[in-house]
C-alpha positions as CSV (number, residue, x, y, z in Angstrom):
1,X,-128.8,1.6,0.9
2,X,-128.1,2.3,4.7
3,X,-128.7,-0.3,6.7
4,X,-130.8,1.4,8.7
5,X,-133.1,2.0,5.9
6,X,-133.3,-2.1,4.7
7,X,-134.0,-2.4,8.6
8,X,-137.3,-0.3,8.3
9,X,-137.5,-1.9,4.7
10,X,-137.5,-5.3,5.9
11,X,-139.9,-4.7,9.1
12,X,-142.4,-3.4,6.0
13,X,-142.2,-6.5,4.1
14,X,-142.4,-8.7,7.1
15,X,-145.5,-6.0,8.3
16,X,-147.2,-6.6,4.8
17,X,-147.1,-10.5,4.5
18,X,-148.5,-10.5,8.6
19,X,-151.7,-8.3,8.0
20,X,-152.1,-9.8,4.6
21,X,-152.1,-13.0,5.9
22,X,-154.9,-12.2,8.9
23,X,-156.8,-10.5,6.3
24,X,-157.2,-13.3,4.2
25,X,-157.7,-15.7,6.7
26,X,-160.5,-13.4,8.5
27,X,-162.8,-12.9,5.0
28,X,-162.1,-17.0,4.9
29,X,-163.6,-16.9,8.2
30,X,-166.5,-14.7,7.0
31,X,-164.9,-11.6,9.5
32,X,-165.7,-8.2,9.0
33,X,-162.1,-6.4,7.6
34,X,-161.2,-3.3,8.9
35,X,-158.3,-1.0,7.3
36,X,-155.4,-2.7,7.0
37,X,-151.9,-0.5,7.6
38,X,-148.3,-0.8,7.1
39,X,-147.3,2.1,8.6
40,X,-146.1,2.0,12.0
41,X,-148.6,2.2,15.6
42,X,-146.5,2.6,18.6
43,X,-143.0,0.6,18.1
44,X,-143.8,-1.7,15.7
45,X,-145.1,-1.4,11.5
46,X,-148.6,-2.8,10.9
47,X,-151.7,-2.9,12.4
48,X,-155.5,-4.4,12.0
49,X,-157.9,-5.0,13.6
50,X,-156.1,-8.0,15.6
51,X,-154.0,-5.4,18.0
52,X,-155.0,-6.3,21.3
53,X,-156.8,-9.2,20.4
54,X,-157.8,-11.0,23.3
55,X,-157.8,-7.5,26.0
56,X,-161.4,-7.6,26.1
57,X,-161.8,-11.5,26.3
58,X,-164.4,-12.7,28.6
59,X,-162.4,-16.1,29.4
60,X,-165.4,-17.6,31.5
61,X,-167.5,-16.5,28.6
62,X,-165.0,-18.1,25.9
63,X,-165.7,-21.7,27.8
64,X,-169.2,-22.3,26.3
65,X,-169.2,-24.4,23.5
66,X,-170.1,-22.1,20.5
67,X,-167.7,-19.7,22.3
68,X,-165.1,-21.8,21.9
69,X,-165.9,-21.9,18.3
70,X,-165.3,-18.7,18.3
71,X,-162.0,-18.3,20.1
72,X,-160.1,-20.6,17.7
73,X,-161.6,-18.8,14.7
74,X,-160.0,-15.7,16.1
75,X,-157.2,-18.2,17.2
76,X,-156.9,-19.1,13.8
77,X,-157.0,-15.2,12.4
78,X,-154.1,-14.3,14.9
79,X,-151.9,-17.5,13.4
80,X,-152.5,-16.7,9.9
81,X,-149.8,-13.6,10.1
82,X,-147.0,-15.0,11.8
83,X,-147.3,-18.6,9.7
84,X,-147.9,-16.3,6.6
85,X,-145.0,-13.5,7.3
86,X,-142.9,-17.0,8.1
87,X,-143.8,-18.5,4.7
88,X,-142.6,-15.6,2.3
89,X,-140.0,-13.9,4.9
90,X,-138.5,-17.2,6.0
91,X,-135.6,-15.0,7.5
92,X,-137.2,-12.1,7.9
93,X,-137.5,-10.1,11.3
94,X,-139.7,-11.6,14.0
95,X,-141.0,-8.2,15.9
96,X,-142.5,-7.9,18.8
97,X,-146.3,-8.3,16.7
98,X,-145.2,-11.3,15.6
99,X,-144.8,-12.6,18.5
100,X,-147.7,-11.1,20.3
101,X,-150.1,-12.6,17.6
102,X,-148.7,-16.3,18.8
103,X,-148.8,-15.7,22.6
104,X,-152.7,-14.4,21.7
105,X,-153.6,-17.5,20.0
106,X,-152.2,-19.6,22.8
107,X,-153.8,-17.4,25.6
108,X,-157.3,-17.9,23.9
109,X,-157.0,-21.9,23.0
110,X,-155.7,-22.7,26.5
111,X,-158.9,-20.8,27.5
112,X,-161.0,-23.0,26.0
113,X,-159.0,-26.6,26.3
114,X,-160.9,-28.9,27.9
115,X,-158.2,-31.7,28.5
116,X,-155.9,-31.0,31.1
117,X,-152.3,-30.8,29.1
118,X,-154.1,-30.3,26.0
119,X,-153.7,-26.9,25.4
120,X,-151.0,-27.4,23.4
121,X,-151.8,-30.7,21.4
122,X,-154.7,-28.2,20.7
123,X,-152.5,-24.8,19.8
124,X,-150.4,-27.4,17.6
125,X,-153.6,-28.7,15.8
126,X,-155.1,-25.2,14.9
127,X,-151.5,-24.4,13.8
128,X,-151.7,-27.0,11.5
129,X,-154.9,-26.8,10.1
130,X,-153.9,-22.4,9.5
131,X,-150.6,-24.1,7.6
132,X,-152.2,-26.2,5.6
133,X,-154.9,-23.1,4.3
134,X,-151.8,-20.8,3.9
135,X,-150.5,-23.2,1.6
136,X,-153.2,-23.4,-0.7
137,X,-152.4,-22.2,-3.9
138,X,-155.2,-19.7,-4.6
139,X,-154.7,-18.6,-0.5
140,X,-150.8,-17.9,-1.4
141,X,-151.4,-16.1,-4.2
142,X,-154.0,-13.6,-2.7
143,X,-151.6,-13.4,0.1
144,X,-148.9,-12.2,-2.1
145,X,-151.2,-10.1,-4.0
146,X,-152.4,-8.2,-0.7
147,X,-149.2,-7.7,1.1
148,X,-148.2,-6.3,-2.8
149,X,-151.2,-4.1,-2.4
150,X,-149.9,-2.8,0.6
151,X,-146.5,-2.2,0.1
152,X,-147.7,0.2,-2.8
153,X,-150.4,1.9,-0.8
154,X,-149.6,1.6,2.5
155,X,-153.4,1.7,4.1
156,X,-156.0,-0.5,2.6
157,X,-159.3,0.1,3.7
158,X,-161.9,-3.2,4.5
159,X,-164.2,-2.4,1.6
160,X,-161.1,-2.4,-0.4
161,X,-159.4,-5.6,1.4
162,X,-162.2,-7.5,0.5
163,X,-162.8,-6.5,-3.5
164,X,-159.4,-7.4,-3.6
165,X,-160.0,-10.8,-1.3
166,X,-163.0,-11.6,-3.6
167,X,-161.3,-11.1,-6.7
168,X,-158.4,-13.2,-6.2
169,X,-160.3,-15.8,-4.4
170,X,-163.8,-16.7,-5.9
């Protein structure tokens, strides 16, 4: 095999375990799943629902109380690739998606921080709390099972995503 071709290879995998894990962690959050892809948008390989995630954020909005609720639910969505791409591609690639989804999560829980400094005792805490649902057994396997799913068919639609969330996880 080319190197080249384990390159793209490798960005799949790492592309799989990422929108598996923010699909799993969005039907744990009772979110709506959209198609799920693979293939490459743009530069990178994968995409969801999550691109972009916090462009249309109305940060003054985010403040209220059950707003803030809301921003680390998405918070915690946007964590749940990275930590899961992390956990079964320990030494896998780190793309530029990756690293958005982290700088998203930030962005929106330093929105809604209420200590001064806290932001990132904060950022550290929802961190946590996504790390310890990752590790789950039955949240690992579906994981697994879902980035499996779309390595083989590259495109998963929602319906789909979630018969195949519900099965694994109920």
């Amino acid at each position: 095999m080319t190197p080249g071709k384990k390159k793209r290879l490798d960005f799949h995998f790492a592309a799989a375990f990422r929108e598996a894990g923010h699909a799993v962690s969005a039907w744990d959050r009772n979110v709506m799943l959209m198609p799920v892809s693979i293939f490459a948008r743009g530069a990178g390989a994968g995409q969801n629902v999550w691109n972009d995630a916090v462009r249309n954020v109305d940060f003054d909005w985010l403040r209220s109380a059950k707003s803030a609720v809301l921003a680390e639910r998405l918070a915690s969505i946007l964590l749940a690739g990275p930590l899961a791409q992390r956990m079964f591609m320990p030494n896998g690639p780190k793309g530029p998606a990756h690293m958005e989804r982290l700088r998203q999560a930030k962005t929106l829980l330093s929105a809604v921080s209420t200590s001064p400094g806290g932001s990132r005792a904060y950022y550290e805490r929802v961190r946590r709390d996504v790390g310890r649902f990752l590790v789950r057994s039955d949240v690992k396997e579906t994981v697994g099972s879902v980035a499996k799913e779309l390595l083989e068919k590259g495109t998963i639609t929602g319906k789909e995503m979630t018969a195949l969330i519900e099965t694994r996880m109920r």
